[in-house]
N, C-alpha and C positions, 0 to 999 in steps of 0.2 A: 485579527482573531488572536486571543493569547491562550497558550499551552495551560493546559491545565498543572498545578501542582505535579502531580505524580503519571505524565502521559503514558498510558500505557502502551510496551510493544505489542506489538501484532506478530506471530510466526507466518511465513509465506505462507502455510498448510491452509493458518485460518482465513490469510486471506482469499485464497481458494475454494476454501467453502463456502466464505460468504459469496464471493463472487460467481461459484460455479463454473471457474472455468479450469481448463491443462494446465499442467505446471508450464508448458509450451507456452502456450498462451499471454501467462503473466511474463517469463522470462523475454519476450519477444517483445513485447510493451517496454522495460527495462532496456534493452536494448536498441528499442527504437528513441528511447526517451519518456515515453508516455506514459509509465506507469508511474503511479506515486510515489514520493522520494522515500528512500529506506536506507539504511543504516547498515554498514557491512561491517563486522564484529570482526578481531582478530582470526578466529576460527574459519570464517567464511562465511558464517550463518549470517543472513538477512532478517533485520526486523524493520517493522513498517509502524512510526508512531499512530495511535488511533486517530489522535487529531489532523493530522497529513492525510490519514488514508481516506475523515471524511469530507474533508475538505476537497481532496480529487475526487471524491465521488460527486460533490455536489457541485462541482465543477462541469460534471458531465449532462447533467439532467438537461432536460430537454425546456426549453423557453417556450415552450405552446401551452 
């Protein structure tokens, strides 16, 4: 799969929103490994390219 041109970041927030879940949540996935890889900025701030993040999601879907 190749990046698009110009991939967009994701902020944790919006990943949250799509996903619906605690910022607990996400950070614990992170932690465990298992959340989709992201990008830690000088600042601290994490972003999460769009194509990585759909890519873990479609990673997860269910094969039935």
């Amino acid at each position: 799969m190749s990046a698009r041109p110009m991939d967009e970041k994701m902020t944790v927030s919006e990943v949250l929103a799509d996903l619906k879940v605690a910022p607990s949540t996400f950070y614990r996935w992170r932690q465990l490994g298992k959340g989709p890889r992201a990008i830690k900025l000088p600042n601290g701030d994490v972003r999460i390219r769009r194509s990585e993040y759909e890519r873990w999601l479609s990673e997860r879907e269910d094969a039935a």
